[in-house]
C-alpha positions as a printed NumPy array, in Angstrom:
array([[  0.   ,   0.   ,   0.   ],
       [  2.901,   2.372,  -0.357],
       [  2.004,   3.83 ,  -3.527],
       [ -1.569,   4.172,  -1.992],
       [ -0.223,   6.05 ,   0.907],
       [  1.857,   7.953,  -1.17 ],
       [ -1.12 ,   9.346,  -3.361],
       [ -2.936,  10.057,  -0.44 ],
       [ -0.125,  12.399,   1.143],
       [ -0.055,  14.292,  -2.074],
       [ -3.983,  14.543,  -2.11 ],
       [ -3.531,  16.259,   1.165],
       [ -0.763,  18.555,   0.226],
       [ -2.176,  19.546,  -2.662],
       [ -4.997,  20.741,  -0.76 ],
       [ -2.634,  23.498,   0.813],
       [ -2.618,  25.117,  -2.192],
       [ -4.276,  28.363,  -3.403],
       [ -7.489,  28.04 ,  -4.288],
       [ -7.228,  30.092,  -7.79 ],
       [ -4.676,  27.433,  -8.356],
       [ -6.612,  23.794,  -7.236],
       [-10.16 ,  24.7  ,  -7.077],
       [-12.257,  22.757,  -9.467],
       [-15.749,  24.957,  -8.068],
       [-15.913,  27.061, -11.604],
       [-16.148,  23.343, -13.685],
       [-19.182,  21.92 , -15.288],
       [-19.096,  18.233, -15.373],
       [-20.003,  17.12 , -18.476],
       [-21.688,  13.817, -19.338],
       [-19.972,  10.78 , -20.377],
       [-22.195,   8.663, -22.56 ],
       [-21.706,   4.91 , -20.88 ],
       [-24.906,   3.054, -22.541],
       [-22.22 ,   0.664, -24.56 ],
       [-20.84 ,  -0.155, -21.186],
       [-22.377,  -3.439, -19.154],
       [-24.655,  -1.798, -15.954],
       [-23.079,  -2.708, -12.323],
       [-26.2  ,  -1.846,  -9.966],
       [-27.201,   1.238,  -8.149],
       [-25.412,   0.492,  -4.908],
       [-21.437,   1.913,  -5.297],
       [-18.905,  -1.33 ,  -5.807],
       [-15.783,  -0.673,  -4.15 ],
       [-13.584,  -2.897,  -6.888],
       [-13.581,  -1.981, -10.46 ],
       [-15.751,  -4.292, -12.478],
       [-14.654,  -3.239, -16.413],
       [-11.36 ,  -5.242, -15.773],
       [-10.348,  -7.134, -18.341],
       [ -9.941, -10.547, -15.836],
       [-13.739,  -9.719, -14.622],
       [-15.497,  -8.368, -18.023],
       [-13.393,  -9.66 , -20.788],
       [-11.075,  -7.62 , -23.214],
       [-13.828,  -5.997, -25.027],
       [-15.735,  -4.42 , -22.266],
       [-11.973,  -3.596, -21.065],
       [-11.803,  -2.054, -24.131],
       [-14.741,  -0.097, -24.634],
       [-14.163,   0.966, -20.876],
       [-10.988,   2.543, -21.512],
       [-12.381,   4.575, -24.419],
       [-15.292,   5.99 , -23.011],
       [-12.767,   6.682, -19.756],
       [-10.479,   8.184, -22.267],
       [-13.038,  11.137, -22.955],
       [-14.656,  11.093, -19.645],
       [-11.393,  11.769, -18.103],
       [-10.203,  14.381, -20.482],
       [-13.348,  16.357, -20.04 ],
       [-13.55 ,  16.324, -16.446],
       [-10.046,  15.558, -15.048],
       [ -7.729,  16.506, -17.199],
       [ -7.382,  19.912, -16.508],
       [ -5.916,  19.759, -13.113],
       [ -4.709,  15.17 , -12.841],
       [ -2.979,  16.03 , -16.543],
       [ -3.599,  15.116, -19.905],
       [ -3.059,  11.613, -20.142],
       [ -3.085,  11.372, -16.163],
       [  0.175,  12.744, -15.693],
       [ -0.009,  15.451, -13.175],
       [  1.869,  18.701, -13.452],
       [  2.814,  18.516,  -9.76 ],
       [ -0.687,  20.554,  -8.295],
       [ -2.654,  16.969,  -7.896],
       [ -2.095,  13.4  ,  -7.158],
       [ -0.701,  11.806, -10.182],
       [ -3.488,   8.646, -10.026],
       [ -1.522,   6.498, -12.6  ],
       [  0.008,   5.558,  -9.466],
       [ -3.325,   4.552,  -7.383],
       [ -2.635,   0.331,  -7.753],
       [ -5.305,  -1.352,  -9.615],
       [ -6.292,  -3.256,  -6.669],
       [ -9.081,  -3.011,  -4.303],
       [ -8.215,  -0.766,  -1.412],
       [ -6.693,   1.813,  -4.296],
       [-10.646,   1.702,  -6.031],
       [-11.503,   2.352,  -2.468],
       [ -9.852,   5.433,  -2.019],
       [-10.63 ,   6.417,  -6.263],
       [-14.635,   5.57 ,  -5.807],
       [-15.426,   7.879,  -2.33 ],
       [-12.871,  10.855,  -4.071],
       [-15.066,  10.061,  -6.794],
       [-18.31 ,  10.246,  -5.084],
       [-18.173,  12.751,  -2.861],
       [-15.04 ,  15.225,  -3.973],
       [-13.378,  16.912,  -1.462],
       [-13.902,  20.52 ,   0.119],
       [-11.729,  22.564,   2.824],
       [-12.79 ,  25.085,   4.521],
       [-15.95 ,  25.289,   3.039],
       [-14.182,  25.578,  -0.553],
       [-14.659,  23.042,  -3.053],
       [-11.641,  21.815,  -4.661],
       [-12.917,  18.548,  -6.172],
       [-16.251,  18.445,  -7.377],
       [-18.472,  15.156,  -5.979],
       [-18.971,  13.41 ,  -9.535],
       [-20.655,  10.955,  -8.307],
       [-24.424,  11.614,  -8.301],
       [-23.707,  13.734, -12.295],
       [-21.664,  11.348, -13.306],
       [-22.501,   7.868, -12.208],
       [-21.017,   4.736, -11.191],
       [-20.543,   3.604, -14.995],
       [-18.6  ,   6.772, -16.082],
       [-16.434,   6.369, -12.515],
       [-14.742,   3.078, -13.319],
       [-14.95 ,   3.646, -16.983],
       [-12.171,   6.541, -16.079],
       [-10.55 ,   4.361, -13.027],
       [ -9.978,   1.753, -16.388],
       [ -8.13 ,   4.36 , -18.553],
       [ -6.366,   6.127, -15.417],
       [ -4.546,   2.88 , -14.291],
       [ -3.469,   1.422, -17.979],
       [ -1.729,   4.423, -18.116],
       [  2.214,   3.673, -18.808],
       [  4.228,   4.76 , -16.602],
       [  6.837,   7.081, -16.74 ],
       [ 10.18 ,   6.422, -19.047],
       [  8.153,   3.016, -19.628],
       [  8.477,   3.564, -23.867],
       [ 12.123,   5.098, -23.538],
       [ 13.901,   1.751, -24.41 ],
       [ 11.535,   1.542, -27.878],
       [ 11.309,   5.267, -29.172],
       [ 13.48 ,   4.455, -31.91 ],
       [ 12.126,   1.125, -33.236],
       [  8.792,   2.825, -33.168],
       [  9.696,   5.721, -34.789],
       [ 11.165,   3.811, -37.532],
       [  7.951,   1.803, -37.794],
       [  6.139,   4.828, -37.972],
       [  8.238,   6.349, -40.706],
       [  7.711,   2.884, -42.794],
       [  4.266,   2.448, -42.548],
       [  3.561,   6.545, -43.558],
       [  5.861,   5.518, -46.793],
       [  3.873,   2.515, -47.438],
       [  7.159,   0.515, -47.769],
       [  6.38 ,  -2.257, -45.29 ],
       [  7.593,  -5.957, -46.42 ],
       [  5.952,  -7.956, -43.411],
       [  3.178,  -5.734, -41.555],
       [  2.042,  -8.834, -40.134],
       [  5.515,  -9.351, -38.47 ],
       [  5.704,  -5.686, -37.434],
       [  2.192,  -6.229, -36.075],
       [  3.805,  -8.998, -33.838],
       [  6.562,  -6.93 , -32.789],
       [  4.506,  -3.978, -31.628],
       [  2.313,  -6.499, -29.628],
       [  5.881,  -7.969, -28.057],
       [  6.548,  -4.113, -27.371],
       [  3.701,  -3.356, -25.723],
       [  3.176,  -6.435, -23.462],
       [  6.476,  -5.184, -22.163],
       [  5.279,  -1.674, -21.185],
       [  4.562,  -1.772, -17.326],
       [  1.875,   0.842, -15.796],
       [  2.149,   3.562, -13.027],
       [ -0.737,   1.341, -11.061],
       [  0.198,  -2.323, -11.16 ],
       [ -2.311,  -3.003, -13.634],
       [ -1.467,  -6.168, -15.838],
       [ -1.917,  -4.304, -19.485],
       [ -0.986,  -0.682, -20.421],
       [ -3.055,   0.949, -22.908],
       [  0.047,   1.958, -24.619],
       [  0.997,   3.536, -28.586],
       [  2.59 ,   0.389, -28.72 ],
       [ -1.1  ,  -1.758, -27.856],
       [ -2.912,   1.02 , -29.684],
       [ -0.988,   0.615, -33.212],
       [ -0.901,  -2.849, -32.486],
       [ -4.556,  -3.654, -32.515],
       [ -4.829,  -1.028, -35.672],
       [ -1.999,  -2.496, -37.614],
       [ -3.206,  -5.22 , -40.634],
       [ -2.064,  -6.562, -43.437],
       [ -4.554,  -3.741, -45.134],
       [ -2.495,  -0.875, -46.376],
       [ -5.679,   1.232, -45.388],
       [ -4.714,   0.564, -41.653],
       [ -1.166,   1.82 , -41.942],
       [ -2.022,   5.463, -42.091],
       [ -3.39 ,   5.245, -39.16 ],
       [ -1.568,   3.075, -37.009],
       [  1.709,   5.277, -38.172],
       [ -0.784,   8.664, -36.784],
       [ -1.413,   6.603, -33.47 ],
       [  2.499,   6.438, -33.253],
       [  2.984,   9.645, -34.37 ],
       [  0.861,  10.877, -31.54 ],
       [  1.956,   8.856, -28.702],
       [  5.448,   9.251, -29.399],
       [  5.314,  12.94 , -29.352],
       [  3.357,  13.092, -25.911],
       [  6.056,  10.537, -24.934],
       [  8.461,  12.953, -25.814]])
Protein backbone atom coordinates (compact mmCIF):
# COMPACT_ATOMS: atom_id res chain seq x y z
CA UNK A 1 0.00 0.00 0.00
CA UNK A 2 2.90 2.37 -0.36
CA UNK A 3 2.00 3.83 -3.53
CA UNK A 4 -1.57 4.17 -1.99
CA UNK A 5 -0.22 6.05 0.91
CA UNK A 6 1.86 7.95 -1.17
CA UNK A 7 -1.12 9.35 -3.36
CA UNK A 8 -2.94 10.06 -0.44
CA UNK A 9 -0.12 12.40 1.14
CA UNK A 10 -0.05 14.29 -2.07
CA UNK A 11 -3.98 14.54 -2.11
CA UNK A 12 -3.53 16.26 1.17
CA UNK A 13 -0.76 18.56 0.23
CA UNK A 14 -2.18 19.55 -2.66
CA UNK A 15 -5.00 20.74 -0.76
CA UNK A 16 -2.63 23.50 0.81
CA UNK A 17 -2.62 25.12 -2.19
CA UNK A 18 -4.28 28.36 -3.40
CA UNK A 19 -7.49 28.04 -4.29
CA UNK A 20 -7.23 30.09 -7.79
CA UNK A 21 -4.68 27.43 -8.36
CA UNK A 22 -6.61 23.79 -7.24
CA UNK A 23 -10.16 24.70 -7.08
CA UNK A 24 -12.26 22.76 -9.47
CA UNK A 25 -15.75 24.96 -8.07
CA UNK A 26 -15.91 27.06 -11.60
CA UNK A 27 -16.15 23.34 -13.68
CA UNK A 28 -19.18 21.92 -15.29
CA UNK A 29 -19.10 18.23 -15.37
CA UNK A 30 -20.00 17.12 -18.48
CA UNK A 31 -21.69 13.82 -19.34
CA UNK A 32 -19.97 10.78 -20.38
CA UNK A 33 -22.20 8.66 -22.56
CA UNK A 34 -21.71 4.91 -20.88
CA UNK A 35 -24.91 3.05 -22.54
CA UNK A 36 -22.22 0.66 -24.56
CA UNK A 37 -20.84 -0.15 -21.19
CA UNK A 38 -22.38 -3.44 -19.15
CA UNK A 39 -24.65 -1.80 -15.95
CA UNK A 40 -23.08 -2.71 -12.32
CA UNK A 41 -26.20 -1.85 -9.97
CA UNK A 42 -27.20 1.24 -8.15
CA UNK A 43 -25.41 0.49 -4.91
CA UNK A 44 -21.44 1.91 -5.30
CA UNK A 45 -18.90 -1.33 -5.81
CA UNK A 46 -15.78 -0.67 -4.15
CA UNK A 47 -13.58 -2.90 -6.89
CA UNK A 48 -13.58 -1.98 -10.46
CA UNK A 49 -15.75 -4.29 -12.48
CA UNK A 50 -14.65 -3.24 -16.41
CA UNK A 51 -11.36 -5.24 -15.77
CA UNK A 52 -10.35 -7.13 -18.34
CA UNK A 53 -9.94 -10.55 -15.84
CA UNK A 54 -13.74 -9.72 -14.62
CA UNK A 55 -15.50 -8.37 -18.02
CA UNK A 56 -13.39 -9.66 -20.79
CA UNK A 57 -11.08 -7.62 -23.21
CA UNK A 58 -13.83 -6.00 -25.03
CA UNK A 59 -15.73 -4.42 -22.27
CA UNK A 60 -11.97 -3.60 -21.07
CA UNK A 61 -11.80 -2.05 -24.13
CA UNK A 62 -14.74 -0.10 -24.63
CA UNK A 63 -14.16 0.97 -20.88
CA UNK A 64 -10.99 2.54 -21.51
CA UNK A 65 -12.38 4.57 -24.42
CA UNK A 66 -15.29 5.99 -23.01
CA UNK A 67 -12.77 6.68 -19.76
CA UNK A 68 -10.48 8.18 -22.27
CA UNK A 69 -13.04 11.14 -22.96
CA UNK A 70 -14.66 11.09 -19.64
CA UNK A 71 -11.39 11.77 -18.10
CA UNK A 72 -10.20 14.38 -20.48
CA UNK A 73 -13.35 16.36 -20.04
CA UNK A 74 -13.55 16.32 -16.45
CA UNK A 75 -10.05 15.56 -15.05
CA UNK A 76 -7.73 16.51 -17.20
CA UNK A 77 -7.38 19.91 -16.51
CA UNK A 78 -5.92 19.76 -13.11
CA UNK A 79 -4.71 15.17 -12.84
CA UNK A 80 -2.98 16.03 -16.54
CA UNK A 81 -3.60 15.12 -19.90
CA UNK A 82 -3.06 11.61 -20.14
CA UNK A 83 -3.08 11.37 -16.16
CA UNK A 84 0.17 12.74 -15.69
CA UNK A 85 -0.01 15.45 -13.18
CA UNK A 86 1.87 18.70 -13.45
CA UNK A 87 2.81 18.52 -9.76
CA UNK A 88 -0.69 20.55 -8.29
CA UNK A 89 -2.65 16.97 -7.90
CA UNK A 90 -2.10 13.40 -7.16
CA UNK A 91 -0.70 11.81 -10.18
CA UNK A 92 -3.49 8.65 -10.03
CA UNK A 93 -1.52 6.50 -12.60
CA UNK A 94 0.01 5.56 -9.47
CA UNK A 95 -3.32 4.55 -7.38
CA UNK A 96 -2.63 0.33 -7.75
CA UNK A 97 -5.30 -1.35 -9.61
CA UNK A 98 -6.29 -3.26 -6.67
CA UNK A 99 -9.08 -3.01 -4.30
CA UNK A 100 -8.21 -0.77 -1.41
CA UNK A 101 -6.69 1.81 -4.30
CA UNK A 102 -10.65 1.70 -6.03
CA UNK A 103 -11.50 2.35 -2.47
CA UNK A 104 -9.85 5.43 -2.02
CA UNK A 105 -10.63 6.42 -6.26
CA UNK A 106 -14.64 5.57 -5.81
CA UNK A 107 -15.43 7.88 -2.33
CA UNK A 108 -12.87 10.86 -4.07
CA UNK A 109 -15.07 10.06 -6.79
CA UNK A 110 -18.31 10.25 -5.08
CA UNK A 111 -18.17 12.75 -2.86
CA UNK A 112 -15.04 15.22 -3.97
CA UNK A 113 -13.38 16.91 -1.46
CA UNK A 114 -13.90 20.52 0.12
CA UNK A 115 -11.73 22.56 2.82
CA UNK A 116 -12.79 25.08 4.52
CA UNK A 117 -15.95 25.29 3.04
CA UNK A 118 -14.18 25.58 -0.55
CA UNK A 119 -14.66 23.04 -3.05
CA UNK A 120 -11.64 21.82 -4.66
CA UNK A 121 -12.92 18.55 -6.17
CA UNK A 122 -16.25 18.45 -7.38
CA UNK A 123 -18.47 15.16 -5.98
CA UNK A 124 -18.97 13.41 -9.54
CA UNK A 125 -20.66 10.96 -8.31
CA UNK A 126 -24.42 11.61 -8.30
CA UNK A 127 -23.71 13.73 -12.30
CA UNK A 128 -21.66 11.35 -13.31
CA UNK A 129 -22.50 7.87 -12.21
CA UNK A 130 -21.02 4.74 -11.19
CA UNK A 131 -20.54 3.60 -15.00
CA UNK A 132 -18.60 6.77 -16.08
CA UNK A 133 -16.43 6.37 -12.51
CA UNK A 134 -14.74 3.08 -13.32
CA UNK A 135 -14.95 3.65 -16.98
CA UNK A 136 -12.17 6.54 -16.08
CA UNK A 137 -10.55 4.36 -13.03
CA UNK A 138 -9.98 1.75 -16.39
CA UNK A 139 -8.13 4.36 -18.55
CA UNK A 140 -6.37 6.13 -15.42
CA UNK A 141 -4.55 2.88 -14.29
CA UNK A 142 -3.47 1.42 -17.98
CA UNK A 143 -1.73 4.42 -18.12
CA UNK A 144 2.21 3.67 -18.81
CA UNK A 145 4.23 4.76 -16.60
CA UNK A 146 6.84 7.08 -16.74
CA UNK A 147 10.18 6.42 -19.05
CA UNK A 148 8.15 3.02 -19.63
CA UNK A 149 8.48 3.56 -23.87
CA UNK A 150 12.12 5.10 -23.54
CA UNK A 151 13.90 1.75 -24.41
CA UNK A 152 11.54 1.54 -27.88
CA UNK A 153 11.31 5.27 -29.17
CA UNK A 154 13.48 4.46 -31.91
CA UNK A 155 12.13 1.13 -33.24
CA UNK A 156 8.79 2.82 -33.17
CA UNK A 157 9.70 5.72 -34.79
CA UNK A 158 11.17 3.81 -37.53
CA UNK A 159 7.95 1.80 -37.79
CA UNK A 160 6.14 4.83 -37.97
CA UNK A 161 8.24 6.35 -40.71
CA UNK A 162 7.71 2.88 -42.79
CA UNK A 163 4.27 2.45 -42.55
CA UNK A 164 3.56 6.54 -43.56
CA UNK A 165 5.86 5.52 -46.79
CA UNK A 166 3.87 2.52 -47.44
CA UNK A 167 7.16 0.52 -47.77
CA UNK A 168 6.38 -2.26 -45.29
CA UNK A 169 7.59 -5.96 -46.42
CA UNK A 170 5.95 -7.96 -43.41
CA UNK A 171 3.18 -5.73 -41.56
CA UNK A 172 2.04 -8.83 -40.13
CA UNK A 173 5.51 -9.35 -38.47
CA UNK A 174 5.70 -5.69 -37.43
CA UNK A 175 2.19 -6.23 -36.07
CA UNK A 176 3.81 -9.00 -33.84
CA UNK A 177 6.56 -6.93 -32.79
CA UNK A 178 4.51 -3.98 -31.63
CA UNK A 179 2.31 -6.50 -29.63
CA UNK A 180 5.88 -7.97 -28.06
CA UNK A 181 6.55 -4.11 -27.37
CA UNK A 182 3.70 -3.36 -25.72
CA UNK A 183 3.18 -6.43 -23.46
CA UNK A 184 6.48 -5.18 -22.16
CA UNK A 185 5.28 -1.67 -21.19
CA UNK A 186 4.56 -1.77 -17.33
CA UNK A 187 1.87 0.84 -15.80
CA UNK A 188 2.15 3.56 -13.03
CA UNK A 189 -0.74 1.34 -11.06
CA UNK A 190 0.20 -2.32 -11.16
CA UNK A 191 -2.31 -3.00 -13.63
CA UNK A 192 -1.47 -6.17 -15.84
CA UNK A 193 -1.92 -4.30 -19.48
CA UNK A 194 -0.99 -0.68 -20.42
CA UNK A 195 -3.06 0.95 -22.91
CA UNK A 196 0.05 1.96 -24.62
CA UNK A 197 1.00 3.54 -28.59
CA UNK A 198 2.59 0.39 -28.72
CA UNK A 199 -1.10 -1.76 -27.86
CA UNK A 200 -2.91 1.02 -29.68
CA UNK A 201 -0.99 0.61 -33.21
CA UNK A 202 -0.90 -2.85 -32.49
CA UNK A 203 -4.56 -3.65 -32.52
CA UNK A 204 -4.83 -1.03 -35.67
CA UNK A 205 -2.00 -2.50 -37.61
CA UNK A 206 -3.21 -5.22 -40.63
CA UNK A 207 -2.06 -6.56 -43.44
CA UNK A 208 -4.55 -3.74 -45.13
CA UNK A 209 -2.49 -0.87 -46.38
CA UNK A 210 -5.68 1.23 -45.39
CA UNK A 211 -4.71 0.56 -41.65
CA UNK A 212 -1.17 1.82 -41.94
CA UNK A 213 -2.02 5.46 -42.09
CA UNK A 214 -3.39 5.25 -39.16
CA UNK A 215 -1.57 3.07 -37.01
CA UNK A 216 1.71 5.28 -38.17
CA UNK A 217 -0.78 8.66 -36.78
CA UNK A 218 -1.41 6.60 -33.47
CA UNK A 219 2.50 6.44 -33.25
CA UNK A 220 2.98 9.64 -34.37
CA UNK A 221 0.86 10.88 -31.54
CA UNK A 222 1.96 8.86 -28.70
CA UNK A 223 5.45 9.25 -29.40
CA UNK A 224 5.31 12.94 -29.35
CA UNK A 225 3.36 13.09 -25.91
CA UNK A 226 6.06 10.54 -24.93
CA UNK A 227 8.46 12.95 -25.81
Amino acid sequence: MKRTNTLIAAALAATALSTSVFAHGDVTPQPVNTDSLPEVGEEWLTENPYRAEAAGEEVWLKAIEIGSSGYNQNCARCHGLGAVSGGLAPDLRYLEAEEYGDEWYVERFQFGMTQNGITKMPAFGELLGQKAAWAIRTYIETRPDDGALDDHMARLTEIRDHLLAGDLENPVAVQEELAAIAAEVETGSGAPIADSVAFEASRALTEDKGTWKHAADLLTVGLSAAN
